[in-house]
C-alpha positions in Angstrom: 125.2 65.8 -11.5 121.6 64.4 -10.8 119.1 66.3 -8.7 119.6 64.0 -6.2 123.6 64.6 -6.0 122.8 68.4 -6.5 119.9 67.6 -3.2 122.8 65.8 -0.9 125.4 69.0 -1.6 123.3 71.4 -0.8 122.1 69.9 2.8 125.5 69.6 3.2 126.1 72.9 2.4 123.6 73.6 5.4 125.0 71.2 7.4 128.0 72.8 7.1 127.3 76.2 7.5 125.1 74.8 11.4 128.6 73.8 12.7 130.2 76.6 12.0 127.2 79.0 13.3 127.7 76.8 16.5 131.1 76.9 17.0 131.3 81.0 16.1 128.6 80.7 19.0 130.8 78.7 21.3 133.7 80.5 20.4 131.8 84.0 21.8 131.3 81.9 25.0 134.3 80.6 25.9 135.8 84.0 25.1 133.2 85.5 27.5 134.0 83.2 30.1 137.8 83.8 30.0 137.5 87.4 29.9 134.7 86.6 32.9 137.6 85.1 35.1 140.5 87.6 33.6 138.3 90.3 35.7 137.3 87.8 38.7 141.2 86.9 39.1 142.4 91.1 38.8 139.9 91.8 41.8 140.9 88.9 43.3 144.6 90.1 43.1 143.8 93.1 44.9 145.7 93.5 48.7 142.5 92.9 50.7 141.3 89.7 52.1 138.1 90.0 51.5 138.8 90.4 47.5 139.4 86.5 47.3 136.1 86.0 48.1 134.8 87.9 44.8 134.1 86.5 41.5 133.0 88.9 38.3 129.6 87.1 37.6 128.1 88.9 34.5 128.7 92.5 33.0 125.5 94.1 32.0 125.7 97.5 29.5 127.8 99.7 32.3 127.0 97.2 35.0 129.7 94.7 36.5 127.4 91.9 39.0 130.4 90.9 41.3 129.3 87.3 43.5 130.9 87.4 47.0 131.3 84.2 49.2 129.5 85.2 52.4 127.6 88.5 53.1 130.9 90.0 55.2 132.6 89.9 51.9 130.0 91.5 49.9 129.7 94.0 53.2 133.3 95.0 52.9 133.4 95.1 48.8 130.2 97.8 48.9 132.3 99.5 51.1 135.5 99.5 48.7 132.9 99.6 45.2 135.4 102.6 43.9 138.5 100.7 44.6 136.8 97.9 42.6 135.3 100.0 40.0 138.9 101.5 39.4 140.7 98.1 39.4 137.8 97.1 36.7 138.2 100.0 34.9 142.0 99.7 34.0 141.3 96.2 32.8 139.1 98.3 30.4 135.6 97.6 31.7 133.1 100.2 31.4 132.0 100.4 34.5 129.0 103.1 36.0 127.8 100.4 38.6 129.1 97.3 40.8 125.5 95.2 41.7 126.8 92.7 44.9 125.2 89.2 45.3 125.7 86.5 47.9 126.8 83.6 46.1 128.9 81.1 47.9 131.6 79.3 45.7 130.8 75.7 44.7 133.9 73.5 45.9 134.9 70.2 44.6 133.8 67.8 46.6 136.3 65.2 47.7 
């Protein structure tokens, strides 16, 4: 093998090992997403009306950010954060705080 052979295989070598860093690093997205809208669709499968308008936004250390459509819904979810917190919980969320945000649902546009 020449240097220059020996020069090729080892920045493929690198090469190789980029793409796998970046698809472990997508992989750890994708899997946050899904578990992301696992927890939005179990509070949304809770009998209230207003729990269709809530989506599990981001979980921060023992925090769970819930988004709610319209400011009723996030008015009405404060007022049911245990029932919440204990529908999170038994997904198996760690969860010491809900933090509501107004955030109305993009729709596809038709």
């Amino acid at each position: 093998m020449t240097q220059s052979d020996g020069n090729e295989r080892k920045q493929a070598d690198k090469l190789s090992e980029l793409i796998s860093a970046r698809g472990a690093t997508t992989s750890r997205i994708l899997a946050r997403a899904s578990r992301l809208q696992q927890l939005s669709e179990a509070v949304q499968a809770m009998q209230a009306p207003w729990a269709a308008a809530l989506r599990v936004g981001n979980i921060r250390d023992d925090a769970v950010v819930l988004f709610a459509d319209n400011a009723a819904a996030a008015t009405r979810a404060k007022l049911e954060s245990q029932r919440i917190a204990d529908c999170l919980r038994a997904e198996g969320v760690d969860c010491a705080r809900l933090i509501f945000q107004v955030r109305p649902a993009r729709h596809a546009r038709g």
